[in-house]
KOLFIKOL-989145 format. One record per residue (C-alpha): residue in three letters; x, y, z. Coordinates in pm, whole numbers, padded with zeros to 5 digits, always signed. Example, Ala and Ser with C-alpha at 12.3 -4.5 7.8 and 13.67 -1.06 7.14 Angstrom:
BEGIN
ala+01230-00450+00780;ser+01367-00106+00714;
This chain:
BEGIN
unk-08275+06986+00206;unk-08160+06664+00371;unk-08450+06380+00383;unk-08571+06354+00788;unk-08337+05991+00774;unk-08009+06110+00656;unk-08066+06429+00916;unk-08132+06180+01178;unk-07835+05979+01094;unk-07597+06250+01062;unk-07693+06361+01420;unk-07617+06024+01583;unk-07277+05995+01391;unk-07191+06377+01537;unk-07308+06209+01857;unk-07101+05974+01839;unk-06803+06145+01757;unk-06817+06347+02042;unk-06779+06092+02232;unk-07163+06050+02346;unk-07305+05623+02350;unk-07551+05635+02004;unk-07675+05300+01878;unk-07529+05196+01601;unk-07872+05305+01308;unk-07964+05092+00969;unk-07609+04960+00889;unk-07411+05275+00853;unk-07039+05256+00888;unk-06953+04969+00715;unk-06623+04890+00635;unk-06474+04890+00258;unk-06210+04739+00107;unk-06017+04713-00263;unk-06097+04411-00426;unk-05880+04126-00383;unk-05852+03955-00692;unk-05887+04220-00982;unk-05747+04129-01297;unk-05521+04419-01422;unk-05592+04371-01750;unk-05979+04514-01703;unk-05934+04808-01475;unk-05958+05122-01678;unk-05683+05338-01740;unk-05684+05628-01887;unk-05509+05957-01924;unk-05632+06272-01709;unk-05815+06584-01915;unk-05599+06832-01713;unk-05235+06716-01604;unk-05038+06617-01905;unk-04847+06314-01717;unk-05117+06161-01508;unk-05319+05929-01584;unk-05668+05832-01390;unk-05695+05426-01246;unk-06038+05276-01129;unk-05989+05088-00862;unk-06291+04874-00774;unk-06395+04850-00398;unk-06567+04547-00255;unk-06885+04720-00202;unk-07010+05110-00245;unk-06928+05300+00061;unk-07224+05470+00262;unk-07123+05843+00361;unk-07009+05786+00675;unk-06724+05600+00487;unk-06695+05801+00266;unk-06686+06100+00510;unk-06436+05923+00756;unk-06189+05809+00420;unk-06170+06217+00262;unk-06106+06291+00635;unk-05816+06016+00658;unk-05673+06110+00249;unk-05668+06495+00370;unk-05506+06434+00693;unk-05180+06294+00512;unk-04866+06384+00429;unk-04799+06524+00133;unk-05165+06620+00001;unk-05137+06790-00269;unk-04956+06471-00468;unk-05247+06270-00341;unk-05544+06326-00593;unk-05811+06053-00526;unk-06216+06033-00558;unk-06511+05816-00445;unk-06706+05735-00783;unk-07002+05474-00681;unk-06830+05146-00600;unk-06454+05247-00734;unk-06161+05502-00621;unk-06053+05687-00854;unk-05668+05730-00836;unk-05493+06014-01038;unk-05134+05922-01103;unk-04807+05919-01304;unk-04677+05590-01392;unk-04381+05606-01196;unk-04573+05663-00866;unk-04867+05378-00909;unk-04712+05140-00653;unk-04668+05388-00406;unk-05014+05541-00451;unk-05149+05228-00440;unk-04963+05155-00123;unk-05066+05491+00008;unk-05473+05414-00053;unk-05434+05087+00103;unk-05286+05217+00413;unk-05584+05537+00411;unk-05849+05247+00342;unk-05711+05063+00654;unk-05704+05339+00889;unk-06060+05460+00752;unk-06193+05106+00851;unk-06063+05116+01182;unk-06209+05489+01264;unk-06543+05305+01122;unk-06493+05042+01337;unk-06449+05229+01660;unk-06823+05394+01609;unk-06977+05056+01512;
């Protein structure tokens, strides 16, 4: 069962996405970025349990994403093209980002792009 603030919440977010005026409640929908300066050399890598050429990257955000965030962002990932080579997960303050080495740039480029349009869908309800 949802505590009475999350409920209450979640109502004025569906409010607000149907287009009805809902002041904006205890900071939700704040916007969340990668980090800027990450060294390479201490973001975990390491090879995925289940598909023999992937391997799983933790990317660390700038701050741990509320739901609405992180509702708005598996909205945004699942809308894309091409879904089923996309394979990413909220984990606390990091994305997790399952890959093959020959596709990191472009995933990368891909998350940034779904982390950019996920801030401005935030932004509009803010």
């Amino acid at each position: 069962m949802l505590k009475a603030s999350r409920t209450q919440d979640l109502k004025l977010w569906k409010g607000r996405l149907l287009g009805e005026e809902v002041k904006n409640v205890g900071g939700l929908g704040k916007k969340v970025n990668l980090m800027t300066s990450i060294n390479a050399d201490k973001i975990p890598i390491r090879r995925d349990r289940f598909f023999t050429d992937a391997y799983v990257i933790e990317l660390p955000l700038d701050s741990q994403p509320d739901y609405v965030w992180q509702t708005i962002f598996e909205y945004e990932w699942k809308s894309s093209l091409h879904l089923w080579e996309r394979k990413v997960a909220i984990v606390g303050d990091k994305l997790l980002l399952i890959t093959t080495l020959t596709e990191i740039g472009q995933k990368i480029d891909w998350l940034k792009s779904v982390i950019e349009s996920t801030n401005k869908r935030v932004e509009e309800f803010t």
